[in-house]
PDB file of the backbone (N, CA, C, O) and the ligand in Angstrom, with CONECT records:
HET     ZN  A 101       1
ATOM      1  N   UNK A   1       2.394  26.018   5.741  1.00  0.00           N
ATOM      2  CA  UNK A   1       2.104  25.071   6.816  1.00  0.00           C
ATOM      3  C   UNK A   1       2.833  23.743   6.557  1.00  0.00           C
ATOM      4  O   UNK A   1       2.865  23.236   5.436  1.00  0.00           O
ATOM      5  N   UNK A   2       3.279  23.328   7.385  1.00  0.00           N
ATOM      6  CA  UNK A   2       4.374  21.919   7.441  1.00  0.00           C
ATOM      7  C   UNK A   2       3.494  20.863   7.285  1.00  0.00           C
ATOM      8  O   UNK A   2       2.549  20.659   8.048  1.00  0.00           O
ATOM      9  N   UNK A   3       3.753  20.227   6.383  1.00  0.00           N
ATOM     10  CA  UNK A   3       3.136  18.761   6.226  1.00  0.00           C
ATOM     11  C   UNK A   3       3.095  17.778   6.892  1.00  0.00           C
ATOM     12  O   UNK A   3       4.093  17.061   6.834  1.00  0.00           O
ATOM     13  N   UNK A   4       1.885  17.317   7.835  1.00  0.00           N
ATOM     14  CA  UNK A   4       2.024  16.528   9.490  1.00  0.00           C
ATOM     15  C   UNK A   4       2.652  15.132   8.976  1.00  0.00           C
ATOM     16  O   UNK A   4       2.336  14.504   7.965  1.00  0.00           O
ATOM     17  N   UNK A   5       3.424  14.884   9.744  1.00  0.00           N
ATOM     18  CA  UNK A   5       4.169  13.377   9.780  1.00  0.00           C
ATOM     19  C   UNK A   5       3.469  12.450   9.682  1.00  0.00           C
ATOM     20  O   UNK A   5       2.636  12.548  10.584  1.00  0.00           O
ATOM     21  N   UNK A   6       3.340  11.796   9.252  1.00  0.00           N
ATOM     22  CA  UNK A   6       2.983  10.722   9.639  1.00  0.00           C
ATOM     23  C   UNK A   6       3.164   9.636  10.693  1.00  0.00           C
ATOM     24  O   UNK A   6       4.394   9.599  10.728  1.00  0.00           O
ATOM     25  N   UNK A   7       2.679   8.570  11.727  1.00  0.00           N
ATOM     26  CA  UNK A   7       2.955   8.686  12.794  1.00  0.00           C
ATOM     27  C   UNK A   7       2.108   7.036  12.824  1.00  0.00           C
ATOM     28  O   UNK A   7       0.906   6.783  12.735  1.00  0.00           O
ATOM     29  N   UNK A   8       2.967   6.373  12.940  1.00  0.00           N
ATOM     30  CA  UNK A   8       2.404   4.607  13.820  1.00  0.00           C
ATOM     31  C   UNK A   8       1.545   4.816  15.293  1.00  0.00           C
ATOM     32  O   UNK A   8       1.797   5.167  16.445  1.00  0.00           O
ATOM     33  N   UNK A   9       0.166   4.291  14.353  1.00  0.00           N
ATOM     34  CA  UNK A   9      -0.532   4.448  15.748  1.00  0.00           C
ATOM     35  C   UNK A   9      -0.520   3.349  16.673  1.00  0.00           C
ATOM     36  O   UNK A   9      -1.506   3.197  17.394  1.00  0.00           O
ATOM     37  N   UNK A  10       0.625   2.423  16.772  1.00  0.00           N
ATOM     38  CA  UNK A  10       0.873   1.164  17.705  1.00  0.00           C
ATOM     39  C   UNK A  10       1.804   1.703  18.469  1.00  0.00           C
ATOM     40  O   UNK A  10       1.832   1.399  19.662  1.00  0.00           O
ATOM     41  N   UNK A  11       3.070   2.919  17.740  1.00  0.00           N
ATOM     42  CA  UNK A  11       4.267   2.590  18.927  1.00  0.00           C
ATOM     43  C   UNK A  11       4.407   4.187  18.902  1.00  0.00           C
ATOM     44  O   UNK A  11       5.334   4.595  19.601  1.00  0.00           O
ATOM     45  N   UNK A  12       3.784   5.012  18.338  1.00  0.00           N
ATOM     46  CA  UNK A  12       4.288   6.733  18.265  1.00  0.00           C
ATOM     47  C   UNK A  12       5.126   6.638  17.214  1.00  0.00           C
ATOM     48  O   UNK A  12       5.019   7.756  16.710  1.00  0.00           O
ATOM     49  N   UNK A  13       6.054   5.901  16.416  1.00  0.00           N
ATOM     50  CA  UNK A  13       7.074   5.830  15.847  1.00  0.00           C
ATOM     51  C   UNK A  13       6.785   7.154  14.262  1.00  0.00           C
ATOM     52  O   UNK A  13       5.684   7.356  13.749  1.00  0.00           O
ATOM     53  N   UNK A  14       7.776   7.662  13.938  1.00  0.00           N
ATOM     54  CA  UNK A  14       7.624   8.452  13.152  1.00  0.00           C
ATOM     55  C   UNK A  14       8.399   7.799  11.791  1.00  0.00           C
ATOM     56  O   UNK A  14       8.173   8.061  10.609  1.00  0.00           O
ATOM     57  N   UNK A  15       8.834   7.386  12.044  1.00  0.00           N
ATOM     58  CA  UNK A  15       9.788   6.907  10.649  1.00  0.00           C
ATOM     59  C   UNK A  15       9.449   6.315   9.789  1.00  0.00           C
ATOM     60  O   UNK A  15      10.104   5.301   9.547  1.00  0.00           O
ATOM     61  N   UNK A  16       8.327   6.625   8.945  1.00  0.00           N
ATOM     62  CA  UNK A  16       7.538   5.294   8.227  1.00  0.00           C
ATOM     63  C   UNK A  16       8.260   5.627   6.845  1.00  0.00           C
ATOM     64  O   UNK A  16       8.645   6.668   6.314  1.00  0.00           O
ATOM     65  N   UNK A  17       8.274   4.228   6.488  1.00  0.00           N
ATOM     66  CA  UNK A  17       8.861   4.244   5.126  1.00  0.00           C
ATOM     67  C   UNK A  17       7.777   3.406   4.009  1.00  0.00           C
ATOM     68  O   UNK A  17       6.823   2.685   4.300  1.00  0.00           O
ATOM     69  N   UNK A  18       8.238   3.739   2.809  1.00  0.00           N
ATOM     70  CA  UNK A  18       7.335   2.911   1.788  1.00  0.00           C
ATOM     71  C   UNK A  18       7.841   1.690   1.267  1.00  0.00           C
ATOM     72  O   UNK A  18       9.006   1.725   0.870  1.00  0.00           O
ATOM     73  N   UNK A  19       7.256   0.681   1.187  1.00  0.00           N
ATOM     74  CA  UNK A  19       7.682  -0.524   0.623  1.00  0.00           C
ATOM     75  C   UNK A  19       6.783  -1.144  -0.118  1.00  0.00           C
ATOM     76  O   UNK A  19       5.674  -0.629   0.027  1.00  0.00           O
ATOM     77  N   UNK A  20       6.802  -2.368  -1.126  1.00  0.00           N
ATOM     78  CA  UNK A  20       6.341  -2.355  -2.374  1.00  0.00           C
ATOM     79  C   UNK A  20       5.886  -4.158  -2.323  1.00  0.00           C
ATOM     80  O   UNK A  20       6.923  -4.821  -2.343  1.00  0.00           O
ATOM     81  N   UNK A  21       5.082  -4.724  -2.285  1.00  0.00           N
ATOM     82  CA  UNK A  21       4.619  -6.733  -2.490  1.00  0.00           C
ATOM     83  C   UNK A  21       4.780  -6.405  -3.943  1.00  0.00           C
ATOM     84  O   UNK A  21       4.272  -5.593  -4.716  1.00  0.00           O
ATOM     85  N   UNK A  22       5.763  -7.430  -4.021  1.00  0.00           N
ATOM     86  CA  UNK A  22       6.196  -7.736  -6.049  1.00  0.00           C
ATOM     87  C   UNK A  22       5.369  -8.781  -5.707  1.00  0.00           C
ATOM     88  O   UNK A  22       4.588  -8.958  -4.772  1.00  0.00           O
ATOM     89  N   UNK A  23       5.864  -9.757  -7.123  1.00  0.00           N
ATOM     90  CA  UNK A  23       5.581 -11.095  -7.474  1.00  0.00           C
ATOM     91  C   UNK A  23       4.340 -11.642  -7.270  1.00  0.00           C
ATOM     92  O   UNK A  23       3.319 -11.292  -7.862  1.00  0.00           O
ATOM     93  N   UNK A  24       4.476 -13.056  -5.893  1.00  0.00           N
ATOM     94  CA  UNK A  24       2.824 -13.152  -5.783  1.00  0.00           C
ATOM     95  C   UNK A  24       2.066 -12.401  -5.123  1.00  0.00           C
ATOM     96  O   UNK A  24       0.865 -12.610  -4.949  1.00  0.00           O
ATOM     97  N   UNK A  25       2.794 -11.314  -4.632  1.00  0.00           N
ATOM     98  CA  UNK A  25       1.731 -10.459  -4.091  1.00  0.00           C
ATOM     99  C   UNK A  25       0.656  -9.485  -4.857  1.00  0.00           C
ATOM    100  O   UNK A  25      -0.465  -9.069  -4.567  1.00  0.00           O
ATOM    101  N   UNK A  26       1.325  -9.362  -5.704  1.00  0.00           N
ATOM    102  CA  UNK A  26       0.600  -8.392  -6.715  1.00  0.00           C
ATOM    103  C   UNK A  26      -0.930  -8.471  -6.778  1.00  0.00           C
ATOM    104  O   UNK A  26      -1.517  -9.536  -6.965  1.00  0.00           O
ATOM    105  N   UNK A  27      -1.529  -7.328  -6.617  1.00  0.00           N
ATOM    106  CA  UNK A  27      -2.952  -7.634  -7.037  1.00  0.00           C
ATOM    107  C   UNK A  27      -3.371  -7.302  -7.832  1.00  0.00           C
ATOM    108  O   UNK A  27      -3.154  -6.210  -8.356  1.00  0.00           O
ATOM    109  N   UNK A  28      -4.263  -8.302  -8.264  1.00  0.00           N
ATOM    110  CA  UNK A  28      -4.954  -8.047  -9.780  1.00  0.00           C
ATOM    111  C   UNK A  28      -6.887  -7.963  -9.860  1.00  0.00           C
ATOM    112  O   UNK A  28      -7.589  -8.365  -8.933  1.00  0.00           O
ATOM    113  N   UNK A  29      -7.328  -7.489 -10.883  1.00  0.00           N
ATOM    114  CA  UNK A  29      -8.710  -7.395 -10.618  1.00  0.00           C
ATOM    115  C   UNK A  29      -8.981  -8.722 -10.699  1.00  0.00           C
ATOM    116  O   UNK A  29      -8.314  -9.698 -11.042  1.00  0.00           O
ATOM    117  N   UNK A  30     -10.279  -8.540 -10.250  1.00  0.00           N
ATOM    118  CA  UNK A  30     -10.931 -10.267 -10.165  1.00  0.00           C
ATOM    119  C   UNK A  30     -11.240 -10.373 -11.701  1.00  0.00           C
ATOM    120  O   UNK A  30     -11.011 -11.542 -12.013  1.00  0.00           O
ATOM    121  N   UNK A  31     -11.687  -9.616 -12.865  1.00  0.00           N
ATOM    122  CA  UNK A  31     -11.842  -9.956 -13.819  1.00  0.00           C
ATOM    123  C   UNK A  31     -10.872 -10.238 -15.036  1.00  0.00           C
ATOM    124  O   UNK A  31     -11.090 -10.659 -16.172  1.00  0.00           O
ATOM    125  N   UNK A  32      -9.689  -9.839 -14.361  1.00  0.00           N
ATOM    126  CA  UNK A  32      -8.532  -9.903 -15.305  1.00  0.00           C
ATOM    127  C   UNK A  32      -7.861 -10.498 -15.413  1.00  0.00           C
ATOM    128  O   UNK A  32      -7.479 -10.771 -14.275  1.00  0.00           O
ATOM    129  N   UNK A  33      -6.972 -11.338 -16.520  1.00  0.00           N
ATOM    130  CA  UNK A  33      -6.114 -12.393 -16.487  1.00  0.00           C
ATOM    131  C   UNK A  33      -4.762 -11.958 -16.693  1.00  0.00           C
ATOM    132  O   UNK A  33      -3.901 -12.835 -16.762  1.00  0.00           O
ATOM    133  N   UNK A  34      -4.450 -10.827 -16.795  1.00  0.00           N
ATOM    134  CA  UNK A  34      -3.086 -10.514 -16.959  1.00  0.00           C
ATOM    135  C   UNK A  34      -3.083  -9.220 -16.165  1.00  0.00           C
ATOM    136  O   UNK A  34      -2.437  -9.284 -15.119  1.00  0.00           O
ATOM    137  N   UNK A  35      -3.752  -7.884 -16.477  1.00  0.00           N
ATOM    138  CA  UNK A  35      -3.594  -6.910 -15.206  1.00  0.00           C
ATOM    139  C   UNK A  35      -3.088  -6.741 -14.326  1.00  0.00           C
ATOM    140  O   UNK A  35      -3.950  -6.917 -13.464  1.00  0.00           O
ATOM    141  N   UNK A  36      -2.102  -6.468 -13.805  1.00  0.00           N
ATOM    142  CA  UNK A  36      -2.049  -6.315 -12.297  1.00  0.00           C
ATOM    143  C   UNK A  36      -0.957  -5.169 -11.575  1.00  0.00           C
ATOM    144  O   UNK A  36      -0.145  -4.546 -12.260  1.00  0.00           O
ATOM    145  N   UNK A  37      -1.040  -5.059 -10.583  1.00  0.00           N
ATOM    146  CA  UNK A  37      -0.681  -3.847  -9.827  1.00  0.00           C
ATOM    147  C   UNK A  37       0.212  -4.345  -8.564  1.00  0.00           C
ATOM    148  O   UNK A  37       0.029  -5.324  -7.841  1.00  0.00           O
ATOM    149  N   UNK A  38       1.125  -3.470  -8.532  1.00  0.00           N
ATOM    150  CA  UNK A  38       1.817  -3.490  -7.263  1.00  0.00           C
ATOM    151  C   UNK A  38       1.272  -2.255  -5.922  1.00  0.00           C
ATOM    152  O   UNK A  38       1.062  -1.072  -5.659  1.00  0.00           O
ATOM    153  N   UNK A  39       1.274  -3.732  -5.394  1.00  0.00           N
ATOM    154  CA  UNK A  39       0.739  -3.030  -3.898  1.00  0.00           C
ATOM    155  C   UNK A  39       1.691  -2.145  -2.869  1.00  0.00           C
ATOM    156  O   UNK A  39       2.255  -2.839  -2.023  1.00  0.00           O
ATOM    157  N   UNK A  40       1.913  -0.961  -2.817  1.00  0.00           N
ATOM    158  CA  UNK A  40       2.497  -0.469  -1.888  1.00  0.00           C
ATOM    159  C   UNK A  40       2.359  -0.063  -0.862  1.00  0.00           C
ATOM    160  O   UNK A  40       1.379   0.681  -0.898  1.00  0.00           O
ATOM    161  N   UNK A  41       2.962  -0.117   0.545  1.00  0.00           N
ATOM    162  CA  UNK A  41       2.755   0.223   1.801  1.00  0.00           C
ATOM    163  C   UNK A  41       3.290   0.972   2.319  1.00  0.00           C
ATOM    164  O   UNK A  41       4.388   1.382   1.944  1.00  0.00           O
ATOM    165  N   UNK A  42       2.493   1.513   3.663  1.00  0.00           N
ATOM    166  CA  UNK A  42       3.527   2.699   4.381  1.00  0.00           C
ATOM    167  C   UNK A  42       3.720   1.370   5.498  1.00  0.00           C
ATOM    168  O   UNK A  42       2.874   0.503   5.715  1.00  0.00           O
ATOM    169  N   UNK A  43       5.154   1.491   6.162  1.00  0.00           N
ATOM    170  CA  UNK A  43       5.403   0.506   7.294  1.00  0.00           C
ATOM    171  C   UNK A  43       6.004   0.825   7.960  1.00  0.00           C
ATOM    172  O   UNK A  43       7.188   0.846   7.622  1.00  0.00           O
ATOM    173  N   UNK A  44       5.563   1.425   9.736  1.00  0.00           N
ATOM    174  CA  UNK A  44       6.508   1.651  10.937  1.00  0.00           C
ATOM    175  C   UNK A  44       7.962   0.872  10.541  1.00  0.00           C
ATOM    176  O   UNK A  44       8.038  -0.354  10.455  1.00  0.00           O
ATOM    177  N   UNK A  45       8.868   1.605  10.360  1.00  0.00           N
ATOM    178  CA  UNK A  45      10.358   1.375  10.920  1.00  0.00           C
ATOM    179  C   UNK A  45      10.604   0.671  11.973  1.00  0.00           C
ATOM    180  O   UNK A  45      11.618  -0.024  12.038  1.00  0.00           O
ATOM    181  N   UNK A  46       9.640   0.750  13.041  1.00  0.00           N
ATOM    182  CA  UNK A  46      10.376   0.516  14.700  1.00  0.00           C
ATOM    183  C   UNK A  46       9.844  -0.747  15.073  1.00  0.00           C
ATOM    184  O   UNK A  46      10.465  -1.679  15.583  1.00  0.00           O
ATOM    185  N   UNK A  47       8.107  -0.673  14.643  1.00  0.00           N
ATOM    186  CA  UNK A  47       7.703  -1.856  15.088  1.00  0.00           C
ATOM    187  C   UNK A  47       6.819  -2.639  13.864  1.00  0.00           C
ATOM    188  O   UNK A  47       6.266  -3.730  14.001  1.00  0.00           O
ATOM    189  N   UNK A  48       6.822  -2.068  13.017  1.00  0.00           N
ATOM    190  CA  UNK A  48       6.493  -3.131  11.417  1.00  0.00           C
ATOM    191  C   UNK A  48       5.060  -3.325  10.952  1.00  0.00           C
ATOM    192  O   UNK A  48       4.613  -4.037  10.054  1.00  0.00           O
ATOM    193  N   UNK A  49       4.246  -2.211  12.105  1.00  0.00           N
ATOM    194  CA  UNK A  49       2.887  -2.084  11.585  1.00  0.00           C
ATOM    195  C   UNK A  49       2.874  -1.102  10.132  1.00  0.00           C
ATOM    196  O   UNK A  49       3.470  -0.106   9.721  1.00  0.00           O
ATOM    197  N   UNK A  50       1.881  -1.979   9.680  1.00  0.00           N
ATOM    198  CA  UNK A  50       1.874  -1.572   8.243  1.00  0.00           C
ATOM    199  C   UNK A  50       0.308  -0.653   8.163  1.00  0.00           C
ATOM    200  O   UNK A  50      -0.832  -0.999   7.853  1.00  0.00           O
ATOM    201  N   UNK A  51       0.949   0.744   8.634  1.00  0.00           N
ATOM    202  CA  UNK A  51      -0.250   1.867   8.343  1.00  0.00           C
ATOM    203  C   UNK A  51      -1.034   1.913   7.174  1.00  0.00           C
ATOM    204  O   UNK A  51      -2.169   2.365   7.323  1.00  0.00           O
ATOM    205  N   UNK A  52      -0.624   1.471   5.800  1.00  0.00           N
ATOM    206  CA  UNK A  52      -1.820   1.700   4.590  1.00  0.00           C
ATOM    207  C   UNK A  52      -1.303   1.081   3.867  1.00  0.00           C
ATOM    208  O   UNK A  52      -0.256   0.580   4.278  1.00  0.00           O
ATOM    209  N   UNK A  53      -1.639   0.829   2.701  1.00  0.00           N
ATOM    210  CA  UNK A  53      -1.741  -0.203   1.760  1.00  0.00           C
ATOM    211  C   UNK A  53      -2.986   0.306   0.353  1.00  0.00           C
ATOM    212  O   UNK A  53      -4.196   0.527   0.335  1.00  0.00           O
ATOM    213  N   UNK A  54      -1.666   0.321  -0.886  1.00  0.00           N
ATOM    214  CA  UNK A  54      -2.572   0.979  -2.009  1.00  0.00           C
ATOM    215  C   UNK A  54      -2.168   0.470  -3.049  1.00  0.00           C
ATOM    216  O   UNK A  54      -0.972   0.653  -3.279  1.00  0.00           O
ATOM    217  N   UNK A  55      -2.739  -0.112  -3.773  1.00  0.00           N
ATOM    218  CA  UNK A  55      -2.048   0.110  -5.359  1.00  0.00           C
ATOM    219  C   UNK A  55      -1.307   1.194  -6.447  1.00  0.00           C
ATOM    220  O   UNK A  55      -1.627   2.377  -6.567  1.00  0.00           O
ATOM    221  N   UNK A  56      -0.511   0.673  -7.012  1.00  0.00           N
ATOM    222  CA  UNK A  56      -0.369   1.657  -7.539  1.00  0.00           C
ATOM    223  C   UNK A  56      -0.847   2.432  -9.006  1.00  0.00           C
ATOM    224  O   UNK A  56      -0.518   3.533  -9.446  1.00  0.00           O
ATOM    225  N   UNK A  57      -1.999   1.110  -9.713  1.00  0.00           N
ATOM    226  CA  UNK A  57      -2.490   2.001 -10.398  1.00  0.00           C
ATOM    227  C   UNK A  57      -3.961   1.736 -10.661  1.00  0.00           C
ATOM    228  O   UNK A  57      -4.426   0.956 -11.493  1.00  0.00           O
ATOM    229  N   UNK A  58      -4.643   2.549  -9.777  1.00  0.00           N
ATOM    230  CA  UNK A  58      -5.973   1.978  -9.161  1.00  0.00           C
ATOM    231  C   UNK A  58      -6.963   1.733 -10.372  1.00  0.00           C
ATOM    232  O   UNK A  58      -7.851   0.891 -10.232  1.00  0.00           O
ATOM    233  N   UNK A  59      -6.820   2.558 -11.755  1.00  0.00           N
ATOM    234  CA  UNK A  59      -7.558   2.338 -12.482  1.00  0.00           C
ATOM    235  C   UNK A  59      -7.846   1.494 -13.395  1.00  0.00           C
ATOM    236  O   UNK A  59      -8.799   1.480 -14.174  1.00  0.00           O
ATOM    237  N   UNK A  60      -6.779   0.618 -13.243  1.00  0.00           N
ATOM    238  CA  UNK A  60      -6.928  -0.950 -13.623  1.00  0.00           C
ATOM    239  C   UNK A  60      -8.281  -1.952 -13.021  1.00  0.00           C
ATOM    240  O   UNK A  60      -8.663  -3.034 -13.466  1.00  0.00           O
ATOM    241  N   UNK A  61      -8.810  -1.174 -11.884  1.00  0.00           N
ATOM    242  CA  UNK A  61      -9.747  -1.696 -10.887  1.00  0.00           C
ATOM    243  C   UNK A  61     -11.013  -1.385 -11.337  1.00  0.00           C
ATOM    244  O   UNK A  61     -11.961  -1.891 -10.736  1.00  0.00           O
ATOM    245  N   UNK A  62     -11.271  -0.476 -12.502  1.00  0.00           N
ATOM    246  CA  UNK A  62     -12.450   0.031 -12.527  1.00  0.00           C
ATOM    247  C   UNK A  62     -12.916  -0.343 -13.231  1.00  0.00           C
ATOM    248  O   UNK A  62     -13.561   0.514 -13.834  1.00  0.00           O
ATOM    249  N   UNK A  63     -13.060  -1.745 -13.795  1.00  0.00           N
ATOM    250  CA  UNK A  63     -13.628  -2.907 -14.548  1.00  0.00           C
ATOM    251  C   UNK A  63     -14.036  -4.296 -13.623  1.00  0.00           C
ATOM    252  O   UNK A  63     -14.534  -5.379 -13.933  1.00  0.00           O
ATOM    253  N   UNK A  64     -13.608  -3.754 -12.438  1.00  0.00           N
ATOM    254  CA  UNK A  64     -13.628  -4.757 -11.793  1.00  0.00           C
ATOM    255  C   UNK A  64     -14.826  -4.363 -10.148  1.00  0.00           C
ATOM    256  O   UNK A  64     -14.784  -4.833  -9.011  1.00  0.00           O
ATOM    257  N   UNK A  65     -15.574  -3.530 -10.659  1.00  0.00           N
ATOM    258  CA  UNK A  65     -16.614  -3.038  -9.889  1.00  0.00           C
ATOM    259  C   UNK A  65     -17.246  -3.880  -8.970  1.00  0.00           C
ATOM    260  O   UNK A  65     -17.375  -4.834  -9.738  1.00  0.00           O
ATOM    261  N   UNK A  66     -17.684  -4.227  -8.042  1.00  0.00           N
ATOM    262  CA  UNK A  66     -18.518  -5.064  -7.381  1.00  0.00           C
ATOM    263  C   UNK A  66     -19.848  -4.184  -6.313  1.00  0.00           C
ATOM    264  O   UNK A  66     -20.660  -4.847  -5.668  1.00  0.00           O
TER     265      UNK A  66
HETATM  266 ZN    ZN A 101       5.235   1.334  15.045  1.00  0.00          ZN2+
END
């Protein structure tokens, strides 16, 4: 079975690509002073809605429980 596309639910657009917030974007746990993670996104090509948004290494987070 073919793996469904993924698909911008603002414009139909199919072309989503991944892109990455370095620097100050980076997120870090609230309890940590050095930790931190790069946030990556999926982002329509056509019209720049940004479908999801994840870290990339979530288990840095699990000290940081709330
Ligand atoms: Zn779009």
């Amino acid at each position: 079975m073919e793996k469904e596309k993924k698909k911008c639910p603002e414009c139909g657009c199919t072309e989503i690509a991944g892109g990455e917030f370095t620097g100050y974007a980076a997120l870090k746990p609230t309890n940590s002073i050095i930790a931190s993670s790069l946030v990556i996104a999926e982002i329509c090509t056509n019209c720049g809605y940004i479908l999801n948004m994840r870290v990339s290494d979530p288990e840095k987070f699990k000290k940081s429980l709330i």
